[in-house]
C-alpha positions in Angstrom: 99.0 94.3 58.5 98.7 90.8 58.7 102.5 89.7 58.3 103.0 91.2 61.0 100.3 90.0 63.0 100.7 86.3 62.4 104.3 87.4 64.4 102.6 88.1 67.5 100.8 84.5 67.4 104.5 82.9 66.5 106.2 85.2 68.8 108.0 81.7 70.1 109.0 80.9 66.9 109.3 83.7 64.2 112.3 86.0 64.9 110.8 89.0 62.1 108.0 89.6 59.7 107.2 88.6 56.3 109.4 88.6 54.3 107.5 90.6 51.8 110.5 92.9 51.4 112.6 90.1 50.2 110.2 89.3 47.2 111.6 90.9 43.9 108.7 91.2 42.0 110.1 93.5 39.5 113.1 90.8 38.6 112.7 89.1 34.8 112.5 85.8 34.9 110.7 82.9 32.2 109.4 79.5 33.1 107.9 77.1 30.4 107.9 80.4 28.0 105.6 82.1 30.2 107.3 85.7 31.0 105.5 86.6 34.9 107.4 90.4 35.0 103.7 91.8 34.0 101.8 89.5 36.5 104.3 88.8 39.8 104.2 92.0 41.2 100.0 92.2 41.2 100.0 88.7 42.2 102.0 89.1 45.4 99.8 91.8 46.3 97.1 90.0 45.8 98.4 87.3 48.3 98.6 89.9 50.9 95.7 91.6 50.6 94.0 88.2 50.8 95.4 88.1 54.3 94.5 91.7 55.4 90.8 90.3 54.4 91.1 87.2 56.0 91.1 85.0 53.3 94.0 82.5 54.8 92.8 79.8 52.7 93.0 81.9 49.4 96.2 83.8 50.2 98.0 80.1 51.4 97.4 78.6 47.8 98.2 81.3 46.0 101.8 81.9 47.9 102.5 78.2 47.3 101.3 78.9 43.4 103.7 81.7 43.4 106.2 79.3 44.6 105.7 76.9 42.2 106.3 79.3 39.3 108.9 81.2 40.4 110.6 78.9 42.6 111.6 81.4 45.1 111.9 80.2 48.5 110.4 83.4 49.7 106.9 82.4 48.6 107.0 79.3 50.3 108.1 80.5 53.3 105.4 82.4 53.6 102.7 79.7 52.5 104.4 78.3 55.4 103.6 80.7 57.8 100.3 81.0 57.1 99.7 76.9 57.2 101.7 77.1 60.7 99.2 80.3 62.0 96.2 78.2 61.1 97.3 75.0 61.6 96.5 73.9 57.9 96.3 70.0 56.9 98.9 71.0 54.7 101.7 72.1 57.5 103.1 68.9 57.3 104.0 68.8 53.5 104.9 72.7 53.7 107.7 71.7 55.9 109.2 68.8 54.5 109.0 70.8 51.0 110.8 73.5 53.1 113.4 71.1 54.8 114.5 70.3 51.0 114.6 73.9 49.4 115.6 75.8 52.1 118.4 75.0 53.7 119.5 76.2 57.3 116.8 78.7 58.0 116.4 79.6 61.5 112.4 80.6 61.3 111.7 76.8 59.3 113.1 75.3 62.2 111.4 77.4 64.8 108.1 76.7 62.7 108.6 73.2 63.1 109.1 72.8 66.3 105.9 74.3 66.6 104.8 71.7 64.4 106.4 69.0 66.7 104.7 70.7 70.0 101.2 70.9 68.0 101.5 67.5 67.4 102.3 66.3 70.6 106.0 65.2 69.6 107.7 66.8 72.5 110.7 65.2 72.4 111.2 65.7 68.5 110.5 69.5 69.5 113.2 69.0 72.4 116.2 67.8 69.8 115.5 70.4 67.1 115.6 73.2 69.6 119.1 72.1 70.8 119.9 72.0 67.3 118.9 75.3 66.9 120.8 76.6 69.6 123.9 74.7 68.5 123.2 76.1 64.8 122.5 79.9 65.6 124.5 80.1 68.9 123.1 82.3 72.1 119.8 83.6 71.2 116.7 84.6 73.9 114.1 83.1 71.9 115.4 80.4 71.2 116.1 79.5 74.5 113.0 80.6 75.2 111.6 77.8 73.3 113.4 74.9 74.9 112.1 76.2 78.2 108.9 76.4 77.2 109.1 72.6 75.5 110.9 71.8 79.2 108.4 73.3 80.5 105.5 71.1 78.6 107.8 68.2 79.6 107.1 69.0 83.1 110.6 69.9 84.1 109.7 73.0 85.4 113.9 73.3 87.0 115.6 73.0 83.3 112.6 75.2 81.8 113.6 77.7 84.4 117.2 77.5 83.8 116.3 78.3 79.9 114.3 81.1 80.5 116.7 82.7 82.4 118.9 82.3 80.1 116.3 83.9 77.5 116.0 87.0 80.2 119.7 87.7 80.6 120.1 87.6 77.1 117.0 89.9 76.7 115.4 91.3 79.3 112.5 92.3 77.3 108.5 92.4 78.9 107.8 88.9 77.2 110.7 87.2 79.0 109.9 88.7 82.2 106.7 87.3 82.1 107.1 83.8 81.4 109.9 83.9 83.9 107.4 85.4 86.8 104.9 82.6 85.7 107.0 79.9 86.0 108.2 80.9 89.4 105.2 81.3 90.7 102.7 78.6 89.5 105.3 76.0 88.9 107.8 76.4 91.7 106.0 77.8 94.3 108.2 81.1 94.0 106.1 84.0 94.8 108.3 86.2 96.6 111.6 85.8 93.5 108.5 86.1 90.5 107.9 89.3 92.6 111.6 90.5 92.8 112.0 89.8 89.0 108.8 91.9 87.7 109.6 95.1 90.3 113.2 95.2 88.8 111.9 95.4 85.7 109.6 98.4 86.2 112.7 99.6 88.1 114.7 99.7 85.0 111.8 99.8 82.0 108.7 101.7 84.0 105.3 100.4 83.9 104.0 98.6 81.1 100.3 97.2 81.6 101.1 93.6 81.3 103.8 93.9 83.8 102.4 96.0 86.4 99.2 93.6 86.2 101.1 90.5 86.5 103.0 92.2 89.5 99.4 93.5 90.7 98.2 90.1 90.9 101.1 88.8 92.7 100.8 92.0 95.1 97.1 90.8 95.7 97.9 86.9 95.9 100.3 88.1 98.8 98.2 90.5 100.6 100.1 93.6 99.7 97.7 95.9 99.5 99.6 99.3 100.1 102.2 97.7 97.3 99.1 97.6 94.9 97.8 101.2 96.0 101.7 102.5 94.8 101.7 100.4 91.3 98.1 101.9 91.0 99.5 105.1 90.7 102.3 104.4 89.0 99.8 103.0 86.1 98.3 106.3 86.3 101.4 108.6 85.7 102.2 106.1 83.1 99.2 106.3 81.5 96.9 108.7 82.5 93.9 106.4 82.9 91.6 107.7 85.7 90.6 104.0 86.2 93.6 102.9 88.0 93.5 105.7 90.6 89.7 104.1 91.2 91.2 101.0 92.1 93.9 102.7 94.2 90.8 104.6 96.1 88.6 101.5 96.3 91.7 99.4 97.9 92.3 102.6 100.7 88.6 102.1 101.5 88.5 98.5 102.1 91.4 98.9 103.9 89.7 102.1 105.9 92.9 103.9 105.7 90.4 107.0 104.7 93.7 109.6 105.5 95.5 108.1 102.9 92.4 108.2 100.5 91.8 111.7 101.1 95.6 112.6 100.3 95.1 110.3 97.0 91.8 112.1 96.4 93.6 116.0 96.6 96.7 114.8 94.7 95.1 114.0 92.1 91.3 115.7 91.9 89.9 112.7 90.0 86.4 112.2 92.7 85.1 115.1 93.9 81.9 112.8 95.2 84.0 110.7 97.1 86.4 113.1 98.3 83.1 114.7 100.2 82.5 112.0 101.6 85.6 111.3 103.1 86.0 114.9 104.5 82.7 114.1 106.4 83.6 110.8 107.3 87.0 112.5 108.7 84.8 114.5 110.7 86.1 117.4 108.0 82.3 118.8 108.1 83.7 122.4 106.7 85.9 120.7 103.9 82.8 118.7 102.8 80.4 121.3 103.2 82.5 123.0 100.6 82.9 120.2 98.2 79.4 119.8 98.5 78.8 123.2 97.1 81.4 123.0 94.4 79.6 120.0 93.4 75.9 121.3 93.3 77.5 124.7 91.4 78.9 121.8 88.4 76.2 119.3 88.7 73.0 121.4 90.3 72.0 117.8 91.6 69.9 118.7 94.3 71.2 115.9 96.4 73.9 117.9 97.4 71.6 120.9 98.7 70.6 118.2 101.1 74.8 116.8 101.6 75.2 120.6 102.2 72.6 121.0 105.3 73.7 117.5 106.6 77.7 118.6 106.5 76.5 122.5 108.3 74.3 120.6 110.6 76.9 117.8 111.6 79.7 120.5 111.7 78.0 122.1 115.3 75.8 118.6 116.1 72.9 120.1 118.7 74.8 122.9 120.1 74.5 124.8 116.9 73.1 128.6 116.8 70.1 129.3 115.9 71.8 131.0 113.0 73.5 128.1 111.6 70.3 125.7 112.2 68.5 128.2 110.3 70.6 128.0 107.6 70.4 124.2 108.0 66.6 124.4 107.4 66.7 126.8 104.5 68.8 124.0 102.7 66.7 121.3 103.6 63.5 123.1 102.8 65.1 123.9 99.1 66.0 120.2 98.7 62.7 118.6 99.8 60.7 120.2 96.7 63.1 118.2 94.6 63.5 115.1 95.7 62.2 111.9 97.7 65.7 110.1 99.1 64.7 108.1 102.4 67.7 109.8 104.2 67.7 113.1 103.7 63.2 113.0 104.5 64.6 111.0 107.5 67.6 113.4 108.3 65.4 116.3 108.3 62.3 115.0 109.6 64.3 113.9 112.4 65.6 117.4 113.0 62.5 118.8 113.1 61.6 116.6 115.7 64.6 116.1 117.8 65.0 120.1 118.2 61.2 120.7 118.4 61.2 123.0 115.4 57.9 121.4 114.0 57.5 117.8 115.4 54.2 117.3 113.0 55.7 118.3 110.2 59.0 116.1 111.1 57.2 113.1 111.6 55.1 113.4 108.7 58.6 113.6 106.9 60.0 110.3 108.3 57.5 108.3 107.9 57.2 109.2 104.3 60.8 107.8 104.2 59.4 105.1 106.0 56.9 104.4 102.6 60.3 104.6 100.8 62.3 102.2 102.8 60.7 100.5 105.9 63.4 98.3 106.8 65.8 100.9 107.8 66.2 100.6 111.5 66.9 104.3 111.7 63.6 105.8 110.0 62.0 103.2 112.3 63.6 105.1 115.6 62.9 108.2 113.8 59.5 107.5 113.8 59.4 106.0 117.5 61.1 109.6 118.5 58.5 111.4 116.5 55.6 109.7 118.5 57.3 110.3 122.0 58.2 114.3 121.5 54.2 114.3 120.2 53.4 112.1 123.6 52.4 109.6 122.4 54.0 106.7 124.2 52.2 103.8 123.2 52.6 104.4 119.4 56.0 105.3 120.2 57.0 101.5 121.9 55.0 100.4 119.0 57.1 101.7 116.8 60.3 101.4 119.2 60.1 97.9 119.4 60.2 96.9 115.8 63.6 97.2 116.0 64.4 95.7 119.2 66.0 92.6 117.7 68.3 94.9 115.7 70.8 94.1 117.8 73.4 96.5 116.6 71.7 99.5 116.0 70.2 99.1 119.5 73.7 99.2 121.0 74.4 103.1 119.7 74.2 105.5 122.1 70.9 107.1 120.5 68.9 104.2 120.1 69.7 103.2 124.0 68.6 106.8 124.9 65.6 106.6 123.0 64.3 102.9 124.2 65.2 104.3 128.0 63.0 107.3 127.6 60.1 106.3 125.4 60.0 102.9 127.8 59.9 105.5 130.8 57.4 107.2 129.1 54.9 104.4 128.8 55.5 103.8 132.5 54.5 106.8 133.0 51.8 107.0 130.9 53.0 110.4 129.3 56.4 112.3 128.1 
């Protein structure tokens, strides 16, 4: 509801909410002859569902009509909140009205020095808050206030001093925020606005605007194994799949693909990836079998192919003839279904590389090649494809169109290749 919205825009300022409960609109009471017991109570409602709609402007006037009737500070107090939310032209006269009927309330006086700080009057701001604190005695938000008006003053030292002040008193999320902020952009703090924020997960766990202020301040510092552990502390918190992405994505960048496979088995949330990093592991049988499990949830043919890749990479080109035939009867299942470069170029070049069907390999890679001819490895597939037919000259053709590929022709296999199709031409056959 909306008095209790308008709280969360005041926070600074507004210790509670409306104070709807403290309207009697039951209570008898006659002004100029006119008795209001049969119209107050509908009338106040009427107010508030104004604001539940929106309609500030409507729900303003008629408070301050109310108040005008009845005379009971109430109304006008909450006229005044309203003005003060939406910084109406008639703040001004809504507080000075206030200052005479209402006498020593703690929320007019936080209202206007928000009034004061609107308005630019900082130093107005500055005495009424010490007034405040003099009036009500030790209280966080009101301390809070001063150090954020210290704080506009650009006296970043006293604000700090205030806000701590706010924190000891309460050590609540809000607090603990504005004190992490103003250590960090303001006084150059990083490592004590870091301090504060993990001893207040210590004691309070992880609330999101916490942990993300703490996660930026992890990433501002380079921390990344810090932000991988507050990660997944946001995800026992709150069971949100997301922040276990993040955790994953940060172990990758980092390459610290151990650690993102044990994150990956904890907690079962990327079966995809988790294949993956079993084959990148050099766990061909552990991806081989995630591959499966996938294709048995998904039946995405892809991972036919992922299958006969993982089998195939397991043995490399000492495998059986058993296993390679099992290889093929993957690859031949997968190639009805779909057209991905890789796996026409990984199978093609099988063909090819263990004489199994050269023809039929190279027709296969170069139809990846219609798919993708900038890949430097269809391009060597290719070359290879010409040189096991003999065909040398087509093969250097081919070879050296990725001769200025610098990396690719530093691995071992593209060196091998270049040696023995160059060789070849010399030769003038295989």
């Amino acid at each position: 509801m909306y008095w209790c919205k308008a709280t969360l825009v005041l926070a600074l300022f507004l210790s509670g909410c409306s104070l709807k409960q403290n309207i009697d609109a039951n209570k008898v009471q006659i002004y100029d002859n006119i008795d209001v017991n049969s119209t107050l109570y509908s009338d106040t409602l009427e107010a508030f569902y104004m604001l539940d709609e929106s309609k500030n402007k409507e729900a303003l006037n008629k408070f301050y009509e109310l108040y005008k009737i009845t005379k009971d500070s109430a109304y006008l107090k909450e006229a005044l909140k309203i003005a003060f939310v939406n910084r109406d032209e008639k703040l001004e006269e809504f507080i000075k009205e206030a200052n005479k009927s209402i006498k020593n309330d703690f929320d007019i006086y936080r209202m206007e020095i928000g009034y004061y700080i609107y308005s630019s009057q900082i130093d107005e701001a500055k005495q009424l808050a010490k007034t405040l604190l003099v009036k009500e005695g030790q209280n966080s938000i009101n301390h809070s206030i001063l150090g954020t008006i210290y704080l506009l003053d650009n006296k970043p030292k006293m604000a700090l001093k205030e806000l701590k002040i706010a924190y000891d008193l309460d050590p609540n999320e809000e607090n603990v925020l504005k004190l992490a902020d103003i250590l960090d952009n303001k006084l150059d703090r990083q490592n004590d606005a870091i301090k504060y924020l993990e001893n207040w997960i210590k004691e309070n766990e992880c609330s999101k605007p916490v942990c993300f202020a703490l996660l930026n301040l992890y990433s501002s510092a380079g921390e990344l194994n810090l932000m991988v552990e507050l990660y997944e502390k946001l995800y026992n918190e709150f069971k949100e799949v997301k922040f276990l992405q993040r955790a994953l994505e940060i172990l990758v960048y980092k390459k610290d693909l151990l650690a993102a496979k044990i994150l990956l088995e904890k907690y079962e949330f990327n079966d995809m990836a988790l294949a993956e990093i079993y084959a990148e592991l050099g766990e061909y049988q552990n991806a081989y079998n995630m591959a499966t499990k996938i294709y048995n949830i998904t039946k995405n043919p892809d991972y036919i192919a992922k299958m006969a890749i993982y089998k195939y990479e397991q043995y490399g080109k000492e495998i059986s003839k058993f296993e390679l035939a099992i290889v093929i009867k993957l690859f031949e299942d997968t190639m009805k279904l779909t057209n991905n470069p890789v796996y026409l170029n990984y199978y093609g070049y099988l063909l090819i590389d263990h004489e199994i069907d050269i023809k039929k390999g190279l027709e296969l890679v170069k139809k990846a090649y219609e798919i993708d001819p900038n890949s430097p490895f269809i391009i060597d597939s290719v070359a290879w494809g010409y040189y096991k037919l003999g065909d040398c000259k087509e093969a250097k053709i081919w070879m050296d169109k990725v001769k200025d590929d610098i990396k690719f022709m530093n691995t071992n296999e593209a060196l091998e290749h270049k040696i023995k199709i160059d060789k070849c031409l010399i030769k003038g056959k295989k």
